[in-house]
C-alpha positions in Angstrom: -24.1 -43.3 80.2 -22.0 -40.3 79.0 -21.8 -40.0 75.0 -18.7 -39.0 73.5 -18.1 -35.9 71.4 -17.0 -37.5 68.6 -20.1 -40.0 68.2 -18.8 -42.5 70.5 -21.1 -44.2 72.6 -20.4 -46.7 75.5 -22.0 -50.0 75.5 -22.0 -52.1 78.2 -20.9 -55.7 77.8 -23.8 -58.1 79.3 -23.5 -61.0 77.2 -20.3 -62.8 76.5 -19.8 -66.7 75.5 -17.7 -68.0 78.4 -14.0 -69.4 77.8 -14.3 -72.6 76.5 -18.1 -72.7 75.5 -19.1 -76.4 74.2 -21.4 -76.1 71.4 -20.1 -72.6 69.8 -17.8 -72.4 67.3 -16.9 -69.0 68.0 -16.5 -66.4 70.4 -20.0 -64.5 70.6 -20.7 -60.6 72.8 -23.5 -58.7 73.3 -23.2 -55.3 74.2 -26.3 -52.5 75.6 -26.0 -48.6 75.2 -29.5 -47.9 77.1 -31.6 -45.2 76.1 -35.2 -45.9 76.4 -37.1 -47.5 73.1 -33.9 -46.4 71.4 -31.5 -48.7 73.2 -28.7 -50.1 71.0 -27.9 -53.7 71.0 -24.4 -54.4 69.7 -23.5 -58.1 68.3 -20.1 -59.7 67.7 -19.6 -62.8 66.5 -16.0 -64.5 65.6 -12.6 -64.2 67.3 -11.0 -61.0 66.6 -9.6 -61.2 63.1 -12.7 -62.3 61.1 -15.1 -60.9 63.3 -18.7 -60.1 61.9 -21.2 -58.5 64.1 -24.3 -55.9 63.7 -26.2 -53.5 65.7 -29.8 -53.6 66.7 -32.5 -51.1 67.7 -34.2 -53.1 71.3 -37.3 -52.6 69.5 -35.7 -55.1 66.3 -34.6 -58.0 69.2 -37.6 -58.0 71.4 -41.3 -57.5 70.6 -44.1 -57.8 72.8 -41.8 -58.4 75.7 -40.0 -61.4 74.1 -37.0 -62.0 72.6 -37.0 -62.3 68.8 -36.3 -65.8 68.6 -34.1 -65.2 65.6 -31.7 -63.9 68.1 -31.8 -67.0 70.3 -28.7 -68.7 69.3 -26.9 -65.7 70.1 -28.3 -65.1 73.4 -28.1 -68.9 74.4 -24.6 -68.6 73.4 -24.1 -65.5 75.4 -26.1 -66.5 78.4 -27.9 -63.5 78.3 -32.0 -64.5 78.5 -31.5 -62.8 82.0 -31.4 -59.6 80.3 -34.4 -60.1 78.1 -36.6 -59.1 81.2 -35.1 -55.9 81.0 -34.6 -55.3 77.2 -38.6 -55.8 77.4 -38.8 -53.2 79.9 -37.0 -51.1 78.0 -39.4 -51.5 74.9 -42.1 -50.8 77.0 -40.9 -47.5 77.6 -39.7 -47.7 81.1 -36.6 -46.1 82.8 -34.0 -49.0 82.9 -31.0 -47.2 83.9 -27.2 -48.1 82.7 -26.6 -48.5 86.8 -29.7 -50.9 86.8 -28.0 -52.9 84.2 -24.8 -53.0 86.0 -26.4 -54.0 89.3 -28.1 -56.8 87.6 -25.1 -57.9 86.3 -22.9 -58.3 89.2 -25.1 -59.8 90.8 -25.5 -63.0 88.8 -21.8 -62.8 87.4 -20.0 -61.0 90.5 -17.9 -58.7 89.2 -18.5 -55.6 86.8 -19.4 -55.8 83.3 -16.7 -54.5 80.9 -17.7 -51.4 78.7 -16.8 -50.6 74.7 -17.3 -47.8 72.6 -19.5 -47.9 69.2 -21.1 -45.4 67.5 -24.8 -45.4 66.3 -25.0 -47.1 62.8 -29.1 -47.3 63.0 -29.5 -43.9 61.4 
């Protein structure tokens, strides 16, 4: 995934509650810019005007392969423990490419994932 000049980074969006989720108060994303053990893990919670959200280092959301349960109510919300198999992978140092991601993706939702831009804030 290409990084902007200005400190922009695009994320893809693989998690996302679905319109008219039961048992969710709130509209909930998560969003991947992968890059290895570094990966970036974006989360927004809330509809638009009082969202909150945060960003993640993969290394902060899944240890030894599994997902920080912390995190669960957000990726149960999502439906996004499909991508834990890969955020592990990505901990564990292997190549798990942005076009891996999007494959994977379409494939269980059958259409593209949308993108966003973000910069780091883990520094």
């Amino acid at each position: 995934m290409a990084d902007n000049i200005r400190g922009q980074l695009e994320f893809l969006v693989l998690g996302h509650s679905p319109e008219g989720a039961t048992g969710w108060p709130h509209p909930v994303t998560i969003s991947v810019h992968p890059r290895g053990k570094t990966t970036l893990l974006n989360f927004s919670m809330g509809p638009h005007i009082v969202n909150v959200g945060g960003q993640r280092s993969v290394t902060q959301v899944i240890f030894d392969g599994k997902l920080d349960e912390t995190y669960a109510e957000e990726f149960d919300a999502c439906e996004a423990r499909w991508l834990v198999p890969h955020l592990a992978r990505l901990t564990a140092g292997e190549k798990v490419t942005d076009r891996a991601l999007i494959k994977a993706y379409e494939s269980k939702f059958g259409h593209r994932p949308r993108t966003e831009r973000s910069a780091d804030y883990t520094f």
